[in-house]
C-alpha positions in Angstrom: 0.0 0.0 0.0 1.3 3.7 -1.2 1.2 6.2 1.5 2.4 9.1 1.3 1.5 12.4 3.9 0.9 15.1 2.7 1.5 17.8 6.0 3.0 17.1 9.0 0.4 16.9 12.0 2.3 19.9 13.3 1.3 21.8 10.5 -2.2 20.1 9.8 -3.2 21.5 13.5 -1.4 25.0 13.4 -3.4 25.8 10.0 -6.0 24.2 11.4 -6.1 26.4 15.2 -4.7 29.6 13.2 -8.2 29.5 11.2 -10.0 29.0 14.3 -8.5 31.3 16.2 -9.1 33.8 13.4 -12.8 33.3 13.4 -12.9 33.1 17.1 -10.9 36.2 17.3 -13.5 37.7 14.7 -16.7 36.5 16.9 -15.3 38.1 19.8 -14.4 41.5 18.7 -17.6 41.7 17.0 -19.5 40.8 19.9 -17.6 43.4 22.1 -18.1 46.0 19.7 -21.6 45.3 20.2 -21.9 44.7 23.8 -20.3 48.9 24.0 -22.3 50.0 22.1 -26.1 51.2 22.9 -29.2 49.4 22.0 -30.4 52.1 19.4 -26.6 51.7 17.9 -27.3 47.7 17.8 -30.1 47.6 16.3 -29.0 50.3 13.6 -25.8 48.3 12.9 -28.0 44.9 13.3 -27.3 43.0 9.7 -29.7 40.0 8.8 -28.5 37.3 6.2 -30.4 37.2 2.9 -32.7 34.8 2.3 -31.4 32.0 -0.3 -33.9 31.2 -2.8 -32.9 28.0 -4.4 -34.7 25.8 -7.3 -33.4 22.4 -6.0 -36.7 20.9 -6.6 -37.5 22.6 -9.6 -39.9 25.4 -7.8 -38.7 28.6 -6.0 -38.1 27.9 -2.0 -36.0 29.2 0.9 -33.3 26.8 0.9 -34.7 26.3 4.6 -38.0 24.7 3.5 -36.2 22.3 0.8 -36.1 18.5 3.1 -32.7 17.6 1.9 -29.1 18.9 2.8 -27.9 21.5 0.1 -24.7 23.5 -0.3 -25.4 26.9 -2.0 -23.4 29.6 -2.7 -24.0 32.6 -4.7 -22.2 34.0 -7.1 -20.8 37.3 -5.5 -19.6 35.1 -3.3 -17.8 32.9 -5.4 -16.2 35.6 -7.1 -14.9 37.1 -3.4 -13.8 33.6 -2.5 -12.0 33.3 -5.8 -14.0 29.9 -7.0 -13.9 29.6 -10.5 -14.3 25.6 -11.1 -16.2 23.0 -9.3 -13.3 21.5 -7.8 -12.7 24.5 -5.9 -16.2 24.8 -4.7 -16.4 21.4 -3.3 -13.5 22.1 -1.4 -16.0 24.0 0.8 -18.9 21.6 0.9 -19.2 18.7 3.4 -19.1 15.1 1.8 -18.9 16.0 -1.4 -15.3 16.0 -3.5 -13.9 15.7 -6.8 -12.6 13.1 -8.9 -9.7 14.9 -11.6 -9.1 13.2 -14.5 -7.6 16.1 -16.4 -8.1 19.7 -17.1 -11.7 19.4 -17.9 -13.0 15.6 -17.2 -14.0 15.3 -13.3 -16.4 13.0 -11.3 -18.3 15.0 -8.5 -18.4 12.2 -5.4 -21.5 12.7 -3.5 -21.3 11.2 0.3 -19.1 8.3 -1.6 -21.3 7.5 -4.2 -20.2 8.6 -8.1 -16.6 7.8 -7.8 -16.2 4.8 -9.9 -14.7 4.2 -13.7 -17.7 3.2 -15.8 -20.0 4.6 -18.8 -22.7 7.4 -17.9 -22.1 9.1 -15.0 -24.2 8.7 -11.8 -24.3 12.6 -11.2 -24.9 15.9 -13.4 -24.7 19.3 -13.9 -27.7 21.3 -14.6 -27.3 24.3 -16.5 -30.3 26.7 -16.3 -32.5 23.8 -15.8 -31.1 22.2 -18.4 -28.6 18.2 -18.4 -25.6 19.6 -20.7 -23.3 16.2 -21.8 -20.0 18.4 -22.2 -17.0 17.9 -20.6 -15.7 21.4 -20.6 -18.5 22.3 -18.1 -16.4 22.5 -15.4 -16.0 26.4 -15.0 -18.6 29.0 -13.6 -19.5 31.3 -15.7 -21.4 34.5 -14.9 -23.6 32.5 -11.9 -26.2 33.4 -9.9 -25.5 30.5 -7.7 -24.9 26.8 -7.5 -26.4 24.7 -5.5 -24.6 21.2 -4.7 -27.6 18.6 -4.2 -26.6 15.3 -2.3 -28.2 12.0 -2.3 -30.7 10.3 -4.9 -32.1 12.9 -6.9 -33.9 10.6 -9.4 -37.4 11.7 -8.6 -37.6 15.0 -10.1 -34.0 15.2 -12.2 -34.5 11.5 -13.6 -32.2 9.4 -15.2 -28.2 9.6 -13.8 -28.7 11.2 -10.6 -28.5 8.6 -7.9 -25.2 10.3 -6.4 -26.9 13.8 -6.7 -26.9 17.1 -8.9 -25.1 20.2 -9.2 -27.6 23.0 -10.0 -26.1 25.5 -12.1 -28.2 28.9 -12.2 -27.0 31.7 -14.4 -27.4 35.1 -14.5 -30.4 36.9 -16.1 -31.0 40.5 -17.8 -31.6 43.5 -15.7 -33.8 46.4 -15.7 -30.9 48.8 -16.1 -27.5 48.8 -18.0 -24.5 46.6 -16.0 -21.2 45.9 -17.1 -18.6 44.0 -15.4 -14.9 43.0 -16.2 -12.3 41.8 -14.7 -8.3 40.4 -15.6 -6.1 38.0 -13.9 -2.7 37.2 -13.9 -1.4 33.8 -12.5 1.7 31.5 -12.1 2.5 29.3 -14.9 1.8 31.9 -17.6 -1.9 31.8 -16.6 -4.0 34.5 -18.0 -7.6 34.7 -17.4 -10.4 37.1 -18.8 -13.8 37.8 -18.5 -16.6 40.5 -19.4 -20.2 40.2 -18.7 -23.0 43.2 -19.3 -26.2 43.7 -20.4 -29.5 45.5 -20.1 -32.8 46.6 -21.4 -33.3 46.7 -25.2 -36.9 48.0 -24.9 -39.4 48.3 -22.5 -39.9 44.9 -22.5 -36.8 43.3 -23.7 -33.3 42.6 -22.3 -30.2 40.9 -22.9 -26.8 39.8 -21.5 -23.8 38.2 -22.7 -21.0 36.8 -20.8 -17.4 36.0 -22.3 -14.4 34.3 -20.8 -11.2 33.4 -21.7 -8.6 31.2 -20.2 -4.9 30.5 -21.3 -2.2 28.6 -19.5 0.7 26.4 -19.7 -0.1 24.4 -17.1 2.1 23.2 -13.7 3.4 20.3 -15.4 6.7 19.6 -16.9 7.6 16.7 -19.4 11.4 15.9 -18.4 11.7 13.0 -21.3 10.7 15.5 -23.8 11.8 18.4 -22.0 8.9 20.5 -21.9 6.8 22.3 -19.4 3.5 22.9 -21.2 2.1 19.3 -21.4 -0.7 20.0 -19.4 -1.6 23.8 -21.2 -5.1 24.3 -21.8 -6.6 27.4 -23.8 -10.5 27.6 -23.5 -13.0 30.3 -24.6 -17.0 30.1 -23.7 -19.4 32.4 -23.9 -23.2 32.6 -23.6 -25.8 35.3 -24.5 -28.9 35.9 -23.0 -32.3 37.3 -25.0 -35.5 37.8 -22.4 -38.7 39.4 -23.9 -41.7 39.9 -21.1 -44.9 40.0 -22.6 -46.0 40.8 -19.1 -44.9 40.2 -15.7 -46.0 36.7 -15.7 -45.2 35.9 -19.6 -41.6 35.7 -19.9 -39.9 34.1 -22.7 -35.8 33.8 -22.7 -33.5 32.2 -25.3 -29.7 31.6 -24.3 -27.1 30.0 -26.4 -24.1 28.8 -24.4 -21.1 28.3 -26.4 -17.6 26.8 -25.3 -14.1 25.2 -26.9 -10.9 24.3 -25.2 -8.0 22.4 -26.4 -4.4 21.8 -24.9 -2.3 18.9 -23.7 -3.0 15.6 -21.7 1.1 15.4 -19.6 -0.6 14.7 -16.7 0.6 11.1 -15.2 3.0 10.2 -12.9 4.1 6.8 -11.7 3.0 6.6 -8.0 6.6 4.9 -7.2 7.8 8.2 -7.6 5.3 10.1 -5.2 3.1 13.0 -5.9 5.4 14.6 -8.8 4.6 17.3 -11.4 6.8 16.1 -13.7 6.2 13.3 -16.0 8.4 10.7 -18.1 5.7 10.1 -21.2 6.9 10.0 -24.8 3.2 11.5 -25.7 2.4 14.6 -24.8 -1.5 13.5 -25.5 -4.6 16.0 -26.3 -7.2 17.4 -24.8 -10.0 19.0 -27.1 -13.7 19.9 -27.3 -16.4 22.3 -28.3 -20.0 22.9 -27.1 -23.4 24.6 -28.7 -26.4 24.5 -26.7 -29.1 26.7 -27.2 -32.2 26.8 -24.9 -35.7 28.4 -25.1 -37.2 28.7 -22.0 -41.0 30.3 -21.4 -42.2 30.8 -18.5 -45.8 32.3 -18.3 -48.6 31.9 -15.0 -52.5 31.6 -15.8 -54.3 32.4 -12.4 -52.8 30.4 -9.6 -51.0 27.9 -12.2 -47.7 28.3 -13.6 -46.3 27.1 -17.1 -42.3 26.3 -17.4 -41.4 25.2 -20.3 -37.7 24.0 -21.2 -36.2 23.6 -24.9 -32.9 22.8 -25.4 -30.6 21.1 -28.0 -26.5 20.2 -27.1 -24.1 19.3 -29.8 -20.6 18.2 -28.2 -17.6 17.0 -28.8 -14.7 16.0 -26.5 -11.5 14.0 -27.7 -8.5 13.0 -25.3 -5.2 11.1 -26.7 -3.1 9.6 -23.5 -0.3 7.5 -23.2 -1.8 4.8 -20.8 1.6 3.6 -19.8 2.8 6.9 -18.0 6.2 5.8 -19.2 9.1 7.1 -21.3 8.7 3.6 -23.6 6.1 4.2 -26.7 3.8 1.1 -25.5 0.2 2.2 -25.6 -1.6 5.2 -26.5 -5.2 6.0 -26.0 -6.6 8.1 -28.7 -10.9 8.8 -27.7 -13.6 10.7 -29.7 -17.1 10.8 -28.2 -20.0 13.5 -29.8 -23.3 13.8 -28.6 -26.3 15.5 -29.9 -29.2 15.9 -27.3 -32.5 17.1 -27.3 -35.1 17.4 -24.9 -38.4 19.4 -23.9 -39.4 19.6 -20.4 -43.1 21.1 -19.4 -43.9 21.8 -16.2 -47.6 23.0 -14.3 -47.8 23.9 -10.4 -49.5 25.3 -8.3 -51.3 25.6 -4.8 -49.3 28.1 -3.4 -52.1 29.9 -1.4 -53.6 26.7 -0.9 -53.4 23.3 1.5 -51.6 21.4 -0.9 -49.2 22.8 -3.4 -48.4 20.5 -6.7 -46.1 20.2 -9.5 -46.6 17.8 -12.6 -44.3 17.2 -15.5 -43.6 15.2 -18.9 -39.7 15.1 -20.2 -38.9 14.1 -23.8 -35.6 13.1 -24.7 -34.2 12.3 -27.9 -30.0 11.5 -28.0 -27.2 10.1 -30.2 -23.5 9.2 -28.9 -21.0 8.2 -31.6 -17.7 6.8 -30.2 -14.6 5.8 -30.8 -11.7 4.1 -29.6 -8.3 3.3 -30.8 -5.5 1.8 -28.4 -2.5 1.9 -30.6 1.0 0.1 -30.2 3.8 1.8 -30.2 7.8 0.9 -31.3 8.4 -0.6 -27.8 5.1 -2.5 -27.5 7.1 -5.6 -27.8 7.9 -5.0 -24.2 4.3 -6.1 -23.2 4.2 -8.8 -25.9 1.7 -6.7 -28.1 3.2 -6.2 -32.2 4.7 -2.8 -32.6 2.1 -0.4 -34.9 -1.4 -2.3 -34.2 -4.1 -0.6 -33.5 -7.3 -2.1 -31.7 -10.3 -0.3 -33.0 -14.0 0.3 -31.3 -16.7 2.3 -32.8 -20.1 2.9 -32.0 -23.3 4.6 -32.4 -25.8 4.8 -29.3 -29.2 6.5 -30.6 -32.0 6.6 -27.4 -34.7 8.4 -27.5 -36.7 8.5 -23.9 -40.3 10.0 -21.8 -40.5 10.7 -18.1 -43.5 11.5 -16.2 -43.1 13.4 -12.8 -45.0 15.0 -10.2 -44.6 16.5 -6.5 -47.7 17.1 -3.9 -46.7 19.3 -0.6 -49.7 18.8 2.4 -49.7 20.9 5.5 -51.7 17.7 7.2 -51.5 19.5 10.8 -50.3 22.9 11.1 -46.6 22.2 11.9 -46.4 19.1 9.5 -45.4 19.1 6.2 -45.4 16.0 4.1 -44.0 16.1 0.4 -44.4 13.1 -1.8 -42.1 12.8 -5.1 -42.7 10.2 -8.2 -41.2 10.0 -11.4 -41.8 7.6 -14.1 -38.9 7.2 -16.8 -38.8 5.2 -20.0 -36.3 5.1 -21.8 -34.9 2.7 -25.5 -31.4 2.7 -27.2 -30.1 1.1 -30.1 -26.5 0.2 -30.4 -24.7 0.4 -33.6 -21.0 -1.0 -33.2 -17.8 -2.0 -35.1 -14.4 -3.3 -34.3 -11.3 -3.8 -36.3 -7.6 -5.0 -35.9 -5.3 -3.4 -38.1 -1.6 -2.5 -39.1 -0.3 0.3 -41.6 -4.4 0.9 -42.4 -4.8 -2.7 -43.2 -7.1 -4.9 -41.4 -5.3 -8.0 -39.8 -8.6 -9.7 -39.0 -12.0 -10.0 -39.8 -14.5 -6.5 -39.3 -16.7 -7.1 -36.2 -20.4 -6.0 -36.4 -22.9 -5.9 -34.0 -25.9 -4.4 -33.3 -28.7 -4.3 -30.9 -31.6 -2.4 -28.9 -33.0 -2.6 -25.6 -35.3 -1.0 -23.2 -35.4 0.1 -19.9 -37.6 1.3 -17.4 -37.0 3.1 -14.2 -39.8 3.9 -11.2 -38.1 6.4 -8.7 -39.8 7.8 -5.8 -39.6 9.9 -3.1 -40.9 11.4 0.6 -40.4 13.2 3.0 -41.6 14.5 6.5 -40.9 17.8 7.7 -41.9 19.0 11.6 -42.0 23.2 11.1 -40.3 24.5 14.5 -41.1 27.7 13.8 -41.0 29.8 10.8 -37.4 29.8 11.1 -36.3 26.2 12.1 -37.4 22.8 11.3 -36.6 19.3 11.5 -37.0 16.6 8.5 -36.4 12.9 7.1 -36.8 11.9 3.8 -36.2 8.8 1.3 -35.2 9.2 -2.3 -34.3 6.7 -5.1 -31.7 7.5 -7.4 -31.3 5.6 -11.2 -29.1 5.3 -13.8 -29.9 3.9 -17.1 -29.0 0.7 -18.6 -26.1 1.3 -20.7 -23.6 -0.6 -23.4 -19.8 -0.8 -23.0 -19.7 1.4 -26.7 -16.1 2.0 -26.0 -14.8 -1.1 -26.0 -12.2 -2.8 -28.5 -13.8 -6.3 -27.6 -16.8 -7.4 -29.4 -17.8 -9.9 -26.2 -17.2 -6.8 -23.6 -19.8 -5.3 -26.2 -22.8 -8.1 -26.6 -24.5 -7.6 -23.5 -25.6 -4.6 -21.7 -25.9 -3.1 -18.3 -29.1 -3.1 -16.7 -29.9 0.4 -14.4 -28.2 1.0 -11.2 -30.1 2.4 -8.3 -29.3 4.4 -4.8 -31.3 5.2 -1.8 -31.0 7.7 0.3 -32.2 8.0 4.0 -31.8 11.8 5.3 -32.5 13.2 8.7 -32.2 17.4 9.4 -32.1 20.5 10.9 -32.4 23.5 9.3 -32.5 27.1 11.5 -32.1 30.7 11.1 -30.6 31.9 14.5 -29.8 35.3 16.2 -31.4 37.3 14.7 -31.5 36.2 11.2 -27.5 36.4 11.4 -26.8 32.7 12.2 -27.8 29.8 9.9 -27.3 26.8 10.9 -27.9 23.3 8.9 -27.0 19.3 10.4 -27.8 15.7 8.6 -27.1 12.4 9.1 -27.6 10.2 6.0 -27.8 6.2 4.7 -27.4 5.1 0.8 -27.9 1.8 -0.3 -26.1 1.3 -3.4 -27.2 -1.4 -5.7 -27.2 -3.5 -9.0 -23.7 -1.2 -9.6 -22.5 -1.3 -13.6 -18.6 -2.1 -12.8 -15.7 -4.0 -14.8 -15.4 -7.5 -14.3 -13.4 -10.5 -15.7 -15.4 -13.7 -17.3 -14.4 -15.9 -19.0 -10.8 -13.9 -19.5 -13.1 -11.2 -20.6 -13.3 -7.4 -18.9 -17.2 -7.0 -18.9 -19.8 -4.3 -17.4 -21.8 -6.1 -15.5 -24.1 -5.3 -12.3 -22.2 -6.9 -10.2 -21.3 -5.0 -6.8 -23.2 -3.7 -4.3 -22.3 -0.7 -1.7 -23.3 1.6 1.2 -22.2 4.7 2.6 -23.3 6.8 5.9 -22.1 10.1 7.4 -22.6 13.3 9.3 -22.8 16.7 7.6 -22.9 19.8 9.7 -22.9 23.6 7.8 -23.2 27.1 8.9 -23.6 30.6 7.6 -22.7 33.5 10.0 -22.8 37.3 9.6 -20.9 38.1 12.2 -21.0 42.0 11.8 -21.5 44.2 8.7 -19.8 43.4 6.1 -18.3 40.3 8.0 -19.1 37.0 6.7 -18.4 33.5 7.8 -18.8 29.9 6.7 -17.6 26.3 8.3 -18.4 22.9 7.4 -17.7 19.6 8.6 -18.1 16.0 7.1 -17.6 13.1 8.7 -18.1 9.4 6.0 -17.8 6.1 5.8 -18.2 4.5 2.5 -17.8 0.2 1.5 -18.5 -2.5 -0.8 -20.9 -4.9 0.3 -20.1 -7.4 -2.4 -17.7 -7.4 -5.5 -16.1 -10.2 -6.6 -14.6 -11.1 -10.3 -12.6 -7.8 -9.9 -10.2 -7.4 -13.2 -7.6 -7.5 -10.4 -8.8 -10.9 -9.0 -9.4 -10.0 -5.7 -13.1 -10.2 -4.0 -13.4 -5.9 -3.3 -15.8 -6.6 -0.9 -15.2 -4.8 2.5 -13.1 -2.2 0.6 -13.7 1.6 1.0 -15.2 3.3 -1.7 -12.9 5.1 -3.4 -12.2 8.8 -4.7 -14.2 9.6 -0.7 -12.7 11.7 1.8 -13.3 10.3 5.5 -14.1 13.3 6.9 -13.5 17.3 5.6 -13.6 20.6 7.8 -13.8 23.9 5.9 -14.2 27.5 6.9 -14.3 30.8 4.7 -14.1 34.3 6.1 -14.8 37.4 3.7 -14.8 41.0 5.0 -15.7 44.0 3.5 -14.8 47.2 4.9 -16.4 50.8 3.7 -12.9 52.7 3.2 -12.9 49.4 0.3 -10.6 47.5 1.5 -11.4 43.9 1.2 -9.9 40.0 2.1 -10.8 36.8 1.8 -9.6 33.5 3.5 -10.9 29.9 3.3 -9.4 26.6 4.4 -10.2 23.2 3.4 -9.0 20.0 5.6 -9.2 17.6 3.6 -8.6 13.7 5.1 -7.6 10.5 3.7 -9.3 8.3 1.2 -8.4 5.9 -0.9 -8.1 6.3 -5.2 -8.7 2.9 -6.0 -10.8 0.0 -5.6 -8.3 -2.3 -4.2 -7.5 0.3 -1.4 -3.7 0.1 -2.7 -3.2 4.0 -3.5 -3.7 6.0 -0.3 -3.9 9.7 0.0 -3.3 10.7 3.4 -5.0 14.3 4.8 -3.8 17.4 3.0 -4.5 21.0 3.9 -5.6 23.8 1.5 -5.3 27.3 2.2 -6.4 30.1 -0.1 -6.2 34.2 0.6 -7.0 36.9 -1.0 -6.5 40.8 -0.4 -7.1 44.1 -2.1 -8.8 47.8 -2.6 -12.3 48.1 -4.0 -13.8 51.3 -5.4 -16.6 52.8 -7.2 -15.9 51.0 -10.0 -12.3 49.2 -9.9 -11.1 46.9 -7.9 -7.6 45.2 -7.8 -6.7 42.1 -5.6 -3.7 40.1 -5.1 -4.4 36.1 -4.3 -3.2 33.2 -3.4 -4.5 28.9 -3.6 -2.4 26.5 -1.9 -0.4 28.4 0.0 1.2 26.2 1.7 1.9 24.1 -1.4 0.6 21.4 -0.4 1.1 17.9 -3.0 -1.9 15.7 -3.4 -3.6 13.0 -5.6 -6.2 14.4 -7.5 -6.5 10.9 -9.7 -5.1 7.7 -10.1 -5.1 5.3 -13.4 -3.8 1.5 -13.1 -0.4 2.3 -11.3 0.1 6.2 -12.1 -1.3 9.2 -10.4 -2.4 12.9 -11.6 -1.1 15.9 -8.8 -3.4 18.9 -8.4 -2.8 22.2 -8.4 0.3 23.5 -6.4 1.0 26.9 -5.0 -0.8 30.0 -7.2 0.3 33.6 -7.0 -1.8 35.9 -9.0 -2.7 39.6 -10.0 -7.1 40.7 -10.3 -8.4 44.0 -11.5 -12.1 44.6 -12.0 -13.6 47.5 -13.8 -17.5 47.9 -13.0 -20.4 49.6 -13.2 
């Protein structure tokens, strides 16, 4: 077993008693201030926290009335905490981490569940409403906020959200004219830019565009080919936003999101030689995509009923070439194409607000095609592993699924301070695979063309309650049970017809929740707490039979834990955040492992044990401003087999500067105590993340 520590407990526990002495220091110098000062004086400089309005299940709520635990964070204050990519926003969030494959390609790990290698992933993120099936949608881009929704989400999101959802909701056109800019300058030749304005174009008509650009050569050096932009990525995206009101309650909005990136794939290290940012490969590799997703989205009330209605069409492309032996030798490269081309309408009705029983019914049509291919090719040195030098092992398919949902939500006020939500959602859901595999040398086939075909259905029945007991207007207490799905799928990517012939049937998750949700002090204190249980069933992993690597449902799993949260305005302009996860996450059964070994009783991987994070942001009136956040993260394992360890690791992140009437100009920091951790693993080689960043904002604004 690799081990390797990543801070010395000495340093683990000063970072960790410097942050919370800082905040206690804070709490107590805020509360003196107030205790001098008079009553009329308190009440004047008295600051209440904002209400957070959140569409986790797809209607507008205080985030305190939603029965589930949910991590949000707006967007100003992203921006003052400098969180530009998920990764960096889970950092903050309880139970909840990442999974790096490269620059763009990342696994969000709910409570433990979504951290395995297999086909369609058991989480997503929802764009405006919308499932986007894009790599590159890792970065935020002019947000309102994101919520982070754990557990089984199936009931209202559907298909591929048994580990949860990450709610993605974007910024709108405003009554009057806004502009906002803003240019950094990092380590690693890192330049970053982004615009974003918009306003009325009539009366009744707004826009706004966003626009950002990102350029970097990356923190890893190549010393076999003697580089140190192996890992540079160069992306551009950009959306636009078109709203026309009819009326006040007959809104109809077009946005059309569009994105590219392409750089290098020098990511992989051996894990003999530790956590290392500098790699042997003889292939640099790729990294490459582009997105276009337009959406139509019209919203419009008659009486006490309101009409949503959700259009959207995604065309996407993401390619990766990688040399799958991590090694100066030319053995094996991976070269992978996958498009997609997605529709689907969603129509929604509620209503009931000013009634006993509120409601919400909805039909979702999907129609979809995935072409993919595959090539492993064998380099000069393949000899070395037995394999003929220049052959390449070719899989190609075609998945075209076309799919209906029904859903539907009642909330009943049974006795005054009971509130009982029931969830149900019905999903259907046929695909037809098209697939072809070939052996060749030099272009020329070396053995017969493989064709195969098929089609299959599948059909998913998720539903969901919950019990709420309503404290007070400002605190109550919940439990709930969800059931999460993910779709029957082929193994499309495959260079082996008999890992192709059968498919995976759906996977499914339950979630058992309890709560507390309160608004304290005043409306200054906000406070959330869960404990949680997910079975994890029927789970599509990679086995051997009959010396054949397969998908098959065949491993089960649970996972339980403690999440605790809180929001604290500790005086004006003084903001504070802390969060602590505690998890424990293992297979219940998983034998025929490619490996050999029976997995069962191993920890689920890519899960961090436990997590403590705190953020402080303060804003003074003479404009100067600073930020601080630190995220403990502990140990988890990065495989299966519980053979590559990554011990606890602290992150610490600043940032300082002068804001204006319109300027600003900051001077940050992530990592500061470069700190050097696993971020991936793949077979015996490891991917570092981000090491110590110095860099240069400046805003212009108004």
């Amino acid at each position: 077993m690799m081990q390797r520590k990543k801070a010395a407990p000495s340093a683990v526990f000063s970072a960790v008693s410097y942050t919370v002495g800082l905040i206690l220091f804070t709490a107590v110098a805020a509360f003196a201030a107030e205790g001098r000062a008079s009553q009329e004086e308190r009440a004047r400089n008295m600051v209440e926290l904002g209400e957070i309005t959140v569409t986790a299940q797809k209607q507008e709520e205080s985030v305190l009335e939603v029965p589930a635990n949910v991590t949000v964070m707006d967007g100003y204050a992203m921006e003052d905490l400098g969180i530009d990519n998920i990764d960096e926003l889970t950092d903050l969030a309880p139970n909840i981490s990442v999974d790096k494959i490269d620059s763009h390609v990342t696994q969000v790990v709910f409570r433990g569940i979504g951290g395995m290698t297999n086909m369609n992933k058991i989480w997503n993120i929802n764009v405006d409403g919308v499932t986007v099936p894009y790599a590159g949608v890792d970065m935020f881009m002019d947000v309102e906020r994101v919520e982070l929704m754990r557990g089984s989400q199936g009931s209202l999101y559907g298909r591929n959200t048994g580990a949860g959802v990450v709610n993605v909701i974007t910024r709108k056109p405003t009554p009057e004219f806004s502009f906002d800019s803003a240019l950094e300058i990092e380590s690693y030749n890192t330049q970053k830019v982004r615009a974003a304005f918009g306003g009325p174009l009539s009366e009744n008509q707004g826009y706004r565009l966003a626009l950002v650009y990102n350029r970097t050569d990356g923190y890893m050096e190549n010393s076999f080919l003697n580089s140190d932009d192996g890992s540079r990525q160069e992306q551009f995206s950009g959306r636009f936003t078109f709203e026309n009101a009819f009326s006040e309650d007959n809104i109809l909005r077009l946005s059309v999101t569009g994105d590219a990136y392409n750089g290098g794939f020098d990511d992989y290290v051996p894990v003999v030689f530790g956590t290392s940012t500098t790699t042997m490969n003889n292939e640099e590799g790729k990294s490459k995509g582009h997105l276009f997703s337009p959406t139509l989205t019209w919203e419009r009330a008659f009486g006490d009923v309101a009409l949503t209605s959700i259009t959207n069409y995604s065309a996407s492309n993401s390619q990766t070439v990688f040399d799958q032996d991590s090694s100066p030798f030319d053995l094996m490269v991976l070269d992978y194409d996958e498009n997609f081309k997605t529709f689907t309408q969603e129509i929604r009705l509620s209503g009931g607000e000013s009634a006993d029983v509120e409601w919400l019914a909805g039909v979702f049509l999907l129609k979809e095609e995935i072409d993919l291919l595959t090539d492993f090719r064998f380099g000069d040195d393949a000899g070395l592993m037995l394999m003929p030098p220049g052959l390449h092992m070719i899989g190609g398919g075609t998945i075209e699924g076309q799919g209906a949902a029904l859903f539907g939500q009642l909330i009943l006020h049974p006795l005054e301070k009971i509130e009982l939500r029931a969830r149900l959602r019905l999903d259907y859901e046929e695909r037809e695979l098209t697939w072809q595999g070939k052996s060749e040398m030099g272009g020329v086939p070396i053995a017969p063309v493989q064709d195969f075909s098929r089609k299959d259905d599948w059909f998913g029945v998720m539903p969901s309650a919950s019990l709420a007991y309503i404290i007070d207007d400002r605190q109550r207490i919940y439990g709930s049970i969800d059931r999460g799905y993910k779709v029957g799928d082929y193994a499309a990517n495959q260079v082996d017809i008999e890992a192709v012939r059968e498919p995976v049937d759906p996977e499914y998750t339950l979630t058992y929740e309890i709560g507390y949700k309160g608004l304290l002090a005043d409306k200054r204190l906000e406070l959330s707490a869960a404990a949680f249980y997910i079975d994890w069933t029927d789970m599509q992993v990679s086995v051997v039979k009959d010396n054949v690597a397969l998908m098959l449902n065949a491993a089960e799993a649970h996972s339980y834990g403690l999440e605790l949260e809180a929001r604290w305005r500790a005086a004006g302009g003084l903001d504070l955040l802390a969060g602590f996860g505690w998890l424990r996450g293992e297979f219940d059964r998983y034998d025929n492992h490619p490996t050999g070994q029976n997995m069962a009783g191993n920890k689920l991987p890519n899960a961090n044990e436990y997590s403590f994070s705190t953020g402080v942001r303060y804003r003074h009136n003479s404009g100067f401003f600073t930020s601080f956040s630190a995220a403990l993260m502990g140990p988890e394992y990065l495989d299966e087999q519980n053979l590559i360890e990554q011990e606890s690791y602290l992150l610490l992140n600043a940032k300082v500067g002068y804001e204006g009437s319109d300027w600003a100009a900051y001077v940050y920091g992530r990592n500061l105590l470069d700190e050097k951790y696993l971020v991936h693993s793949f077979t015996d080689a490891g991917r570092a993340g981000e090491p110590l960043v110095i860099g240069a904002e400046g805003r212009y604004y108004f």
